[in-house]
C-alpha positions as CSV (number, residue, x, y, z in Angstrom):
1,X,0.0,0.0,0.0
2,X,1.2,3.4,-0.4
3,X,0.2,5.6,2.6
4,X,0.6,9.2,3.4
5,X,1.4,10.7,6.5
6,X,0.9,14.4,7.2
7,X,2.0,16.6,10.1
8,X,2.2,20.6,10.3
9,X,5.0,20.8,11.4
10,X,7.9,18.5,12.3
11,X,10.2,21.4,14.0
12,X,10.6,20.5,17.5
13,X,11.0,17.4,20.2
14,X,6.9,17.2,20.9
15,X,5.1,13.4,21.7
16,X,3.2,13.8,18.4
17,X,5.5,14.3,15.9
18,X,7.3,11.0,17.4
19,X,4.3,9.3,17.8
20,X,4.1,9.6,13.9
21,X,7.4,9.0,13.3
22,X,6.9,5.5,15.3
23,X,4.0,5.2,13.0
24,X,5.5,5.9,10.2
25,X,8.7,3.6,10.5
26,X,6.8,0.9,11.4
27,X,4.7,1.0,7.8
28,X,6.8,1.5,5.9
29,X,8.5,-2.3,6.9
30,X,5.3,-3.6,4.6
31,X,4.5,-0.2,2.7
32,X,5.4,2.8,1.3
33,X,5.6,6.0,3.3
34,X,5.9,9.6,2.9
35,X,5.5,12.2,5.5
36,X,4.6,15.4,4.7
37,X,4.6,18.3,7.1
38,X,4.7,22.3,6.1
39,X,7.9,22.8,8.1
40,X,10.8,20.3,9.2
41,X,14.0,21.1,11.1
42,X,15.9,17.4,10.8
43,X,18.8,18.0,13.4
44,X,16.1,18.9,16.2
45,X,13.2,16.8,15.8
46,X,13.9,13.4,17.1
47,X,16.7,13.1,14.4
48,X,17.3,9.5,15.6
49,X,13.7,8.6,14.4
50,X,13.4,10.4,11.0
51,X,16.9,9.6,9.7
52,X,15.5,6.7,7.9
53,X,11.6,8.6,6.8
54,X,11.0,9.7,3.4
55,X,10.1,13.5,4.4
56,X,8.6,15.7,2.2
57,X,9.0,19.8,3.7
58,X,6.8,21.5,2.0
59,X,8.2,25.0,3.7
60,X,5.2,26.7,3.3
61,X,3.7,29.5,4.7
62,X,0.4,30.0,6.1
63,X,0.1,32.8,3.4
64,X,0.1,30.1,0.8
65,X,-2.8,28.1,2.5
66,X,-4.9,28.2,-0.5
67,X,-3.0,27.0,-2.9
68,X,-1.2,24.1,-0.8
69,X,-4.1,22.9,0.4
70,X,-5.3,22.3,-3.6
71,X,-1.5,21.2,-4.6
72,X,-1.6,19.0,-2.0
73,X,-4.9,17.5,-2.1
74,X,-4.0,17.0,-5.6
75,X,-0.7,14.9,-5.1
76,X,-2.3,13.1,-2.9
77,X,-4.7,11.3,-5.0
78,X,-2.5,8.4,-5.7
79,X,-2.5,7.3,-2.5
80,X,-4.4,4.6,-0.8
81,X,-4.2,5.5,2.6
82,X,-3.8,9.1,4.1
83,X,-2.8,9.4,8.2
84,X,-4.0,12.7,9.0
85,X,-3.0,14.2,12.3
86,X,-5.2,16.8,14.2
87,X,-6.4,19.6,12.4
88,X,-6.2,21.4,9.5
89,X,-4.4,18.0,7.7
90,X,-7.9,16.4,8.2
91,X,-9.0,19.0,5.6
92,X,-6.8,18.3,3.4
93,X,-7.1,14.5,2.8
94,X,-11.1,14.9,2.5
95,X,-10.0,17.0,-0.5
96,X,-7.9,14.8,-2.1
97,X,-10.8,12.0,-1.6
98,X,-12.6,14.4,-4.0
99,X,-9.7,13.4,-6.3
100,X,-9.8,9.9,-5.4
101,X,-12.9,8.5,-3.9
102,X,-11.0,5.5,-3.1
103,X,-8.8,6.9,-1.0
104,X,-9.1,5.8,3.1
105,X,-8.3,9.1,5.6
106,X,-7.8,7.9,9.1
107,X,-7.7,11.4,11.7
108,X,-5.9,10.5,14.8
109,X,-6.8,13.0,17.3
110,X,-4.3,14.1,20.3
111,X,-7.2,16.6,21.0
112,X,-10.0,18.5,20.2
113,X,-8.9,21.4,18.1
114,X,-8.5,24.5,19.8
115,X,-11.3,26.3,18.0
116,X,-13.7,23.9,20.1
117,X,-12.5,26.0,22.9
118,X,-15.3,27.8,24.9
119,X,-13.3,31.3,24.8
120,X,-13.2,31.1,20.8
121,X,-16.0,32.7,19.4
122,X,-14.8,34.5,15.5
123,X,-16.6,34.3,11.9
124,X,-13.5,31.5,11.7
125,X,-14.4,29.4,14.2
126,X,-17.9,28.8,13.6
127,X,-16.9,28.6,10.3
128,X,-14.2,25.9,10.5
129,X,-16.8,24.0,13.4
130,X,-19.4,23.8,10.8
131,X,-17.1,22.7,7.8
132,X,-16.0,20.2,10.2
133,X,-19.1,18.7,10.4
134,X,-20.0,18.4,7.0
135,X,-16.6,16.3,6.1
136,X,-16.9,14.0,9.3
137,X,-18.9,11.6,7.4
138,X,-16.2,11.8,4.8
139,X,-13.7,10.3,7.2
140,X,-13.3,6.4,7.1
141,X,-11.9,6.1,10.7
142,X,-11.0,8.4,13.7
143,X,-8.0,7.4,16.0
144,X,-8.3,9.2,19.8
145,X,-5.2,9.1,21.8
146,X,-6.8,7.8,24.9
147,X,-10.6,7.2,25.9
148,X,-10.9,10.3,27.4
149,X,-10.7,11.8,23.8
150,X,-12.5,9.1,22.1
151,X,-15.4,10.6,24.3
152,X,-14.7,14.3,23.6
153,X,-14.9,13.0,20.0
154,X,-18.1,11.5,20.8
155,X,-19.4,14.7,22.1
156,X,-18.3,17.4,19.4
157,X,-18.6,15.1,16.4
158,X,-21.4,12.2,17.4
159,X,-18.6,9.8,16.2
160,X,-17.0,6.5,17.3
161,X,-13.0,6.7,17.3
162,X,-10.6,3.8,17.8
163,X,-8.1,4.5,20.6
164,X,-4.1,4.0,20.1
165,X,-2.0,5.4,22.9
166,X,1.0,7.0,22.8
167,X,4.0,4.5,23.6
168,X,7.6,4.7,24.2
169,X,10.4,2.2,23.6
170,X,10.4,0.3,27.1
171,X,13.7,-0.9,26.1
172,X,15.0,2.1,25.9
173,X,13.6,3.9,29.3
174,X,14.6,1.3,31.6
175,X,16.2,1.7,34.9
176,X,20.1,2.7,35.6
177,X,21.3,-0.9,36.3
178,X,24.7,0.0,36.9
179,X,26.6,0.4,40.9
180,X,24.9,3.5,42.0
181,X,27.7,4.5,43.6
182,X,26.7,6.8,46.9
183,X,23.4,8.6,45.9
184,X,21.5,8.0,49.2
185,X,21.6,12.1,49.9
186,X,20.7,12.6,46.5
187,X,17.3,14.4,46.1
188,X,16.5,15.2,42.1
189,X,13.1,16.3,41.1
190,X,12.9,16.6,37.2
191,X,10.6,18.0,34.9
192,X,11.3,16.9,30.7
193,X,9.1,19.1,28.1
194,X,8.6,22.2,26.3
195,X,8.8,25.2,28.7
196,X,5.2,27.1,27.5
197,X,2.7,29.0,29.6
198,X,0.5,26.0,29.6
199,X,2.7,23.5,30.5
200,X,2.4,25.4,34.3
201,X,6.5,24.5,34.8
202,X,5.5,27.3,37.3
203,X,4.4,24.6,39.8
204,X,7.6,22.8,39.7
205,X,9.7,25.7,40.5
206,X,7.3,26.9,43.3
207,X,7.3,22.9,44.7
208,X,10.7,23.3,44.6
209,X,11.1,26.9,47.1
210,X,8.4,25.0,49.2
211,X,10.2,22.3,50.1
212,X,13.7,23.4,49.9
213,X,14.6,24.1,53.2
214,X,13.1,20.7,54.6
215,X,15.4,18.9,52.3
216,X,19.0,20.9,52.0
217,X,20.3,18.8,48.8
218,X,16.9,19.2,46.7
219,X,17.9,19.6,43.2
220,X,15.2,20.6,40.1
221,X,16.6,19.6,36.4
222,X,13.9,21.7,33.8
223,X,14.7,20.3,30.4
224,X,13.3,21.0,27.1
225,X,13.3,24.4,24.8
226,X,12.8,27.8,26.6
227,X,10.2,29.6,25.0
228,X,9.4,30.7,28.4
229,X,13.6,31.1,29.5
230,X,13.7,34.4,30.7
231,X,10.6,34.3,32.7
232,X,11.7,30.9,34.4
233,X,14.9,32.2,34.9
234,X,13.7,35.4,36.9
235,X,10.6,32.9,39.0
236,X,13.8,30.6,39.7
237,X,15.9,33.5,41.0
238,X,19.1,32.0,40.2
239,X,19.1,29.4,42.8
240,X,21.5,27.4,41.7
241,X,19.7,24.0,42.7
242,X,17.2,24.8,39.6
243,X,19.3,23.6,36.7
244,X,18.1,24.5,33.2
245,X,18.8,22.1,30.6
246,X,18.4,22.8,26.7
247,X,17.0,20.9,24.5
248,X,18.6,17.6,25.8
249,X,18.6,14.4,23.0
250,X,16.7,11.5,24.3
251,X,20.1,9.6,25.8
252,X,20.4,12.5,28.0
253,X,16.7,12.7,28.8
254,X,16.9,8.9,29.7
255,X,19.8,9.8,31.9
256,X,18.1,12.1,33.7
257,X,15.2,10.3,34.0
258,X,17.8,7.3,35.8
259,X,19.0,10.0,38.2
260,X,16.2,11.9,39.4
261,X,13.8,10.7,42.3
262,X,10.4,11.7,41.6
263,X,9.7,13.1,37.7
264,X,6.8,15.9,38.2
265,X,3.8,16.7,35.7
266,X,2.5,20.0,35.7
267,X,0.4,21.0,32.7
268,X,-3.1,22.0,33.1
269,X,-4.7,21.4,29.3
270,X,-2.1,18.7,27.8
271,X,-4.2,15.8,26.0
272,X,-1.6,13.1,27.0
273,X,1.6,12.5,29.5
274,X,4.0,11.1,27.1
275,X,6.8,11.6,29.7
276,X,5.3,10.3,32.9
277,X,5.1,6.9,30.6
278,X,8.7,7.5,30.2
279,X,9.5,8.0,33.3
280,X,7.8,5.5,35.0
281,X,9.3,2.9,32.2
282,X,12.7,4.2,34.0
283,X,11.0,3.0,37.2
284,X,10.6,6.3,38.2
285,X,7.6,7.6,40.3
286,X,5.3,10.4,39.1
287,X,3.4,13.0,40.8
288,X,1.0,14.5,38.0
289,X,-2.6,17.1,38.1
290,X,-5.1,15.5,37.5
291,X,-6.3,15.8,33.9
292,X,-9.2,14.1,32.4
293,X,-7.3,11.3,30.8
294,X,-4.8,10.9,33.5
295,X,-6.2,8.4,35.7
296,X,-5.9,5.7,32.4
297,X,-2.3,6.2,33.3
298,X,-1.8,6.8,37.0
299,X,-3.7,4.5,40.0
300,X,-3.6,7.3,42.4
301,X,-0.8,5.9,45.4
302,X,-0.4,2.3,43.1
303,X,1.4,3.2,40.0
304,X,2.1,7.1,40.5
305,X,0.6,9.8,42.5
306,X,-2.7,12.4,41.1
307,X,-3.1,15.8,42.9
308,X,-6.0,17.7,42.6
309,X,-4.7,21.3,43.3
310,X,-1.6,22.7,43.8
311,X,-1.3,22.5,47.2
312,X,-1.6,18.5,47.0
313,X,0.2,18.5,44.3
314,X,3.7,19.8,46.6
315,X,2.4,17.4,49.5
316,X,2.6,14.6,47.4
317,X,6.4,15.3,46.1
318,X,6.7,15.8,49.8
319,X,5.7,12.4,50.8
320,X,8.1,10.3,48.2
321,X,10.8,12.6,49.2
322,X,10.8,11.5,52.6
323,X,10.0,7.6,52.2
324,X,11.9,5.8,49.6
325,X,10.4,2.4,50.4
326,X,6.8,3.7,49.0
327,X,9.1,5.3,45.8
328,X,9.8,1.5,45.6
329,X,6.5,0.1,45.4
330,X,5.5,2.4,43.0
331,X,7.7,2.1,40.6
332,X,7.8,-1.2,40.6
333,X,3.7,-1.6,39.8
334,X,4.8,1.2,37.5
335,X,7.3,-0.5,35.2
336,X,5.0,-3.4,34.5
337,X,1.9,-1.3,33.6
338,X,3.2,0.6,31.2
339,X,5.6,-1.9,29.5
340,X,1.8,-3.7,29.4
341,X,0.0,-1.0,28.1
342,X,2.4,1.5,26.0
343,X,5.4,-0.5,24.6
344,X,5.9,-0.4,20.9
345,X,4.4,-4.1,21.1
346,X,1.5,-2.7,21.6
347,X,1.2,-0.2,18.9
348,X,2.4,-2.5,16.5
349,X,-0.6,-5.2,17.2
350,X,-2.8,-1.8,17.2
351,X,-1.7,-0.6,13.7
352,X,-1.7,-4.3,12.0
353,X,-5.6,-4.5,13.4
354,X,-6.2,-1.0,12.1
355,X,-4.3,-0.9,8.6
356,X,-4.9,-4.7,8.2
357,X,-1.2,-5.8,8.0
């Protein structure tokens, strides 16, 4: 089969793009791929994974959208399968149907689009919503990320959805097995994404002043890219226990992961917790908010820990900081679900029931 995978943009380290890129590798043993996206930067976007994709950067700006979305829609007729990730690529492989009634479009969803958002209320929107609506039909099969988007899908669209989660390579995040050498002082909290105004990092750094003085040799390690840097920087006030960490590739994340005591979770909207599955593949416990689809991955005080505010949120990190025998049961019900439940295994057995293989 040839099958055609499209992205926006493939420009930075986020789960999606390396959800797709898992995707996409694993097709393309039995099929041909392409991957198209509008913008690619190859050195910074999971390099490892797309070395050996056949990506097609279109480089186009949003000026352009007309006409790419008729180019496009138009090369993509000789296709027999298009992967569509969130919106507007959903759009654009209805359109090429029009060129190609033939042609199968599968929409995985990480969320709802943001123009479903209560607070977004323009000509656009309403327009896009109701455009949306009229192509559903048009849509052979819709992928959520977890079952707490297969029901928002339910909700907005009055359609079924499949569900694939996110996975990670459980052979890869795996546990320091090497002599430890003398760490039993060693207190690391660590935090591993993109440092954005919704991520809340915010709560980390103020966990971190909260409990600082109870424990002397607390440590914070923020990784990802900075596009909130200077206003961390100032919130952290140069203590120099917050260590900032850019863009780190995924041997250093892993080692980080291996060192640290409790990985934290602090975004408020995200759709899923790619790296609290990492970390707690790395036998790691997690503290996390609690987010509508979080409880599919965390058994509040059995495989991780779920706060409902803030202020439980910093109690919890305080409680595996001071007792390392429950940071051992956890992790250790930890590992095993998620090498159950979000190992490439089982995303493999999930595409080959999905695209037939």
């Amino acid at each position: 089969m040839k099958i055609a995978v499209l992205h926006p943009q493939a420009k930075v380290m986020g789960w999606a793009v390396k959800m797709l890129f898992l995707i996409s590798t694993y097709l393309q043993d039995k099929n041909s791929v392409d991957f198209y996206t509008f913008s690619f930067d190859k050195a910074n976007c999971f390099p490892e994974l797309n070395k050996n994709l056949n990506i097609i950067n279109l480089n186009l700006k949003w000026f352009s959208k007309f006409f790419w979305i008729i180019s496009l829609s138009f090369s993509l007729r000789k296709y027999d399968i298009i992967l569509a990730w969130n919106s507007p690529m959903h759009f654009v492989a209805v359109l090429a149907k029009i060129f190609n009634p033939r042609l199968k479009i599968f929409w995985y969803l990480q969320n709802i689009p943001v123009y479903y958002l209560p607070q977004n209320k323009s000509i656009l929107v309403y327009f896009k919503r109701f455009v949306e609506r009229l192509i559903i039909g048009k849509i052979d099969k819709i992928i959520s990320n977890s079952n707490f988007i297969r029901n928002e899908v339910l909700k907005y669209f009055k359609a079924k959805s499949d569900v694939i989660y996110p996975v990670i390579d459980t052979e890869f995040f795996i546990r320091d097995r090497s002599p430890p050498g003398d760490r039993s002082q060693d207190q690391n909290l660590f935090i591993n994404w993109r440092l954005v105004k919704w991520k809340n990092v915010e709560l980390a750094i103020r966990s971190f002043f909260e409990l600082k003085d109870k424990y002397p040799n607390l440590k914070l390690y923020i990784s990802w890219n900075w596009e909130e840097k200077s206003k961390l920087q100032k919130l952290s006030q140069n203590n120099k226990d917050i260590i900032f960490l850019w863009e780190i590739n995924q041997e250093e994340v892993r080692t980080y992961y291996q060192m640290c005591n409790i990985s934290l979770f602090t975004s408020k909207i995200d759709s899923f917790g790619l790296t609290i599955i990492e970390a707690m593949s790395c036998e790691k416990p997690v503290v996390s908010l609690t987010l509508g689809w979080a409880t599919e991955i965390i058994e509040d005080w059995k495989t991780g820990f779920l706060a409902k505010d803030e202020t439980e949120f910093i109690k919890k990190v305080d409680n595996l900081l001071q007792n390392p025998e429950l940071r051992a049961t956890i992790w250790q019900n930890a590992r095993q679900f998620v090498v159950n439940n979000f190992s490439l295994k089982t995303l493999y057995n999930k595409l080959n029931e999905i695209f037939c293989i």
